[in-house]
N, C-alpha and C positions, 0 to 999 in steps of 0.2 A: 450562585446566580450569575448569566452574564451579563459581562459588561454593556450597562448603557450606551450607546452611542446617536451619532448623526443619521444614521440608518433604524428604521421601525420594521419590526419585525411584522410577519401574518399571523406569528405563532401566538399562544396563549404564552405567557412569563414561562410559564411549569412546562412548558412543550416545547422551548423554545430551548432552556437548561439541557431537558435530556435530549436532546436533537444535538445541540450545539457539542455536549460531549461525546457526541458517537462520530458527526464531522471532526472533531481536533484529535481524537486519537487514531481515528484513520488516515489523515492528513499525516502523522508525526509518522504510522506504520508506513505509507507510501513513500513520502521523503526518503526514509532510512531504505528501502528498497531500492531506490532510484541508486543510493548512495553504494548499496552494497555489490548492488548489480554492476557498477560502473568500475569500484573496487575488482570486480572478479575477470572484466573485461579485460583488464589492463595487467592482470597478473594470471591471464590462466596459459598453460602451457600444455604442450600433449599431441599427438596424433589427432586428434579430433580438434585442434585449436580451431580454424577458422570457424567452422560451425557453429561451435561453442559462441567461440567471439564475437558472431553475427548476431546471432542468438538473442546474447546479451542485451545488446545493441537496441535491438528490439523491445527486451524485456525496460532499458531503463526509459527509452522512448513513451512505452503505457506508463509506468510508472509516475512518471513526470505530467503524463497528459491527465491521468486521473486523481492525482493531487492538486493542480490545479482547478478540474472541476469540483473537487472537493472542497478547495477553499472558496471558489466562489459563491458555491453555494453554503458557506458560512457566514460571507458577507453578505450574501442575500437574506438571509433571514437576519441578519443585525448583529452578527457576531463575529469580530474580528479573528483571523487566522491568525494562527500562530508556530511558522514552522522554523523560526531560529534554530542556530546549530543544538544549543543548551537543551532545549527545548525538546528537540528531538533527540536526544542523545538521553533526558533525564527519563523520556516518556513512552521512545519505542517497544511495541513485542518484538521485532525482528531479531532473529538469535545471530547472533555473532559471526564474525564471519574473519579467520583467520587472514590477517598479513603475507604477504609475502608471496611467491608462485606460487601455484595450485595447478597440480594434474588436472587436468579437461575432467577426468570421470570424479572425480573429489567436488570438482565444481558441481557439476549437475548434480552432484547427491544433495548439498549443502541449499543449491537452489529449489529442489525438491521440497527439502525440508523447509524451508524459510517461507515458500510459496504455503504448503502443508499449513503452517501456522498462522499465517498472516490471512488465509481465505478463513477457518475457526475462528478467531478473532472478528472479521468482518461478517461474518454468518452471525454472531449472537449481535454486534450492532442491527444488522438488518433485524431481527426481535423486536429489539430494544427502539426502533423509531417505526414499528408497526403502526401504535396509537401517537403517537404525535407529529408525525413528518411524513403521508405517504410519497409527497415527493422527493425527500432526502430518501426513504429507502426506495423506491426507484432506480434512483442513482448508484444507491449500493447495490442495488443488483445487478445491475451493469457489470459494475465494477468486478463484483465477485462473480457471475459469468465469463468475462475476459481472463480473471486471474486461475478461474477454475482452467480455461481451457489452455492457458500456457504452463499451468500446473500438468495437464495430461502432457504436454506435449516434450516435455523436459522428463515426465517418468519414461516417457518411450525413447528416448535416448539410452537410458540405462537395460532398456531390453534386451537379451541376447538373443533369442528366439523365437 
């Protein structure tokens, strides 16, 4: 259950629980996005660099701007966010994202893939706060709209033809 606080939720108890953990694990997935994406900016190298690096830039931009809607709308229904580093490091899906330079075309694939998993992940949250939150999944639809179409937009970097 969550925690009680100074803030009263709209939710029922029971709607409030499963709403609350589909905002906190989307919240940790975006964090570590932001985190990964910002990671890749600063280490990617290649022919394609600026693009790439723009790109980026962009990507951790949304990232940041939809964890914060993410958290507020967990503090609006009464449930304190929680995106410490521990936090996010014990709780993200975002798959890993090696150290050190990275060729431009190694990036975009890893971004591919990370985007790939992280839009599955928020596609079964949006399920999952069907019946309790249609304004929390609203917001994930957003969200997984925006992530969908910079998901297309990074596979068509990898296009040859």
């Amino acid at each position: 259950m969550a925690e009680k606080g100074p803030i009263t939720s709209p939710l029922a108890d029971s709607e409030r629980d499963i709403t609350a953990k589909s905002l906190q694990a989307t919240l940790v997935d975006l964090v570590d996005l932001h985190l990964v994406a910002k990671q890749a900016h600063w280490n990617v190298v290649g022919s394609d660099f600026r693009s790439v690096h723009l790109q980026l830039d962009e990507l951790v931009s949304s990232a940041r701007e939809f964890a914060d809607s993410v958290a507020e709308r967990a503090a609006t229904i009464g449930v304190p966010p929680d995106a410490r580093a521990g936090t996010v490091a014990e709780s993200s899906g975002v798959p890993e994202f090696d150290s050190g330079w990275r060729q431009d075309r190694d990036v975009i694939v890893a971004i591919v893939e990370i985007l790939g998993k992280l839009i599955r992940r928020l596609r079964a949250r949006i399920d999952e706060t069907d019946k309790t939150d249609q304004v929390t999944q609203d917001l994930l639809i957003s969200i997984a709209a925006k992530l969908e179409e910079a998901h297309w937009m990074w596979q068509a970097k990898l296009s040859s033809g």
